[in-house]
N, C-alpha and C positions, 0 to 999 in steps of 0.2 A: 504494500500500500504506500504510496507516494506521498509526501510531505503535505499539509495542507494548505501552507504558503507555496506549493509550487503548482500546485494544481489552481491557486485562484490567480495565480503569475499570468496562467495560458489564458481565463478567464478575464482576464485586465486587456492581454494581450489582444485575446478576440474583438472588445469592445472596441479597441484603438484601431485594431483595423475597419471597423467595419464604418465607425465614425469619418477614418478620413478615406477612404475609397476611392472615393468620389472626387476631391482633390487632388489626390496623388494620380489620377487616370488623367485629368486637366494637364499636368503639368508633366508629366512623362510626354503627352500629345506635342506636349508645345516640342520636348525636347528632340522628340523624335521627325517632327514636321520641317521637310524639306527646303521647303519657302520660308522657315521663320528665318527672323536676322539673327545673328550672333550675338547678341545683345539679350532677342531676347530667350532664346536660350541658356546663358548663363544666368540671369534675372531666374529662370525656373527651376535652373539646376540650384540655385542657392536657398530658394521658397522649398525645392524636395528638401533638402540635405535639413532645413531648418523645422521640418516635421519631427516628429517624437521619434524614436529608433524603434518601439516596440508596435509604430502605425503600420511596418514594412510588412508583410503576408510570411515572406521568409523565413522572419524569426519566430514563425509559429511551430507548435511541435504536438504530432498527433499522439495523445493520450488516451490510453482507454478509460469510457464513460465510467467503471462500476472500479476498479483498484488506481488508476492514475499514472501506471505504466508506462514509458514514452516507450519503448521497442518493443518488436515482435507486435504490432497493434494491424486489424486486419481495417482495413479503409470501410469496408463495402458496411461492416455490422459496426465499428467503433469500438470495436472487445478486444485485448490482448488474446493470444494465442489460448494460455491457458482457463482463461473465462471461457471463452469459445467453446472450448473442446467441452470444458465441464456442462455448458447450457447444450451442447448440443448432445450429447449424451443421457441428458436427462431427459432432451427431448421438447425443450423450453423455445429452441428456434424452427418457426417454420420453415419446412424446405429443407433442411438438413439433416441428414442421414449419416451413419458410417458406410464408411466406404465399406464393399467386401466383390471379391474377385476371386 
């Protein structure tokens, strides 16, 4: 089970991104866009860099929902490996079986 300050870390983190989004796709736009001048591209590059570090998508890190795990975490269900196997064993996730061959 994972720290509980680290698990509201990712929680902090998500809000930040989700707040500046929106800005940060603005101002990538600008930096990416052809036609702008060089002006005002650096103008945007210094508005991104002057965003919070924790608004970047990157420094997010996938946790499972029920222990707070960061590895082994499967995207599709949000469970580390071993919640997984155990819910699905038991029989708790639709759609999932054991294997057998």
């Amino acid at each position: 089970m994972a720290k509980l300050a680290l698990r509201l870390r990712e929680q902090k983190r998500r809000a930040l991104i989700k707040k500046y989004a929106a800005r940060r796709t603005q101002l990538v736009e600008i930096i990416q866009d052809a036609k702008a001048t060089a002006e005002a591209k650096q103008q945007a590059r210094a508005a991104l860099q002057a965003l919070p570090r924790d608004s970047s998508p990157v420094r997010q890190r996938n946790r499972c929902l029920l222990t707070g795990r960061p590895r082994g975490v499967y995207s599709k269900f949000g469970l580390a490996r071993g919640k997984l196997r155990q819910l699905a064993l038991r029989g708790e996730i639709p759609g999932v079986v054991k294997a057998s061959w």
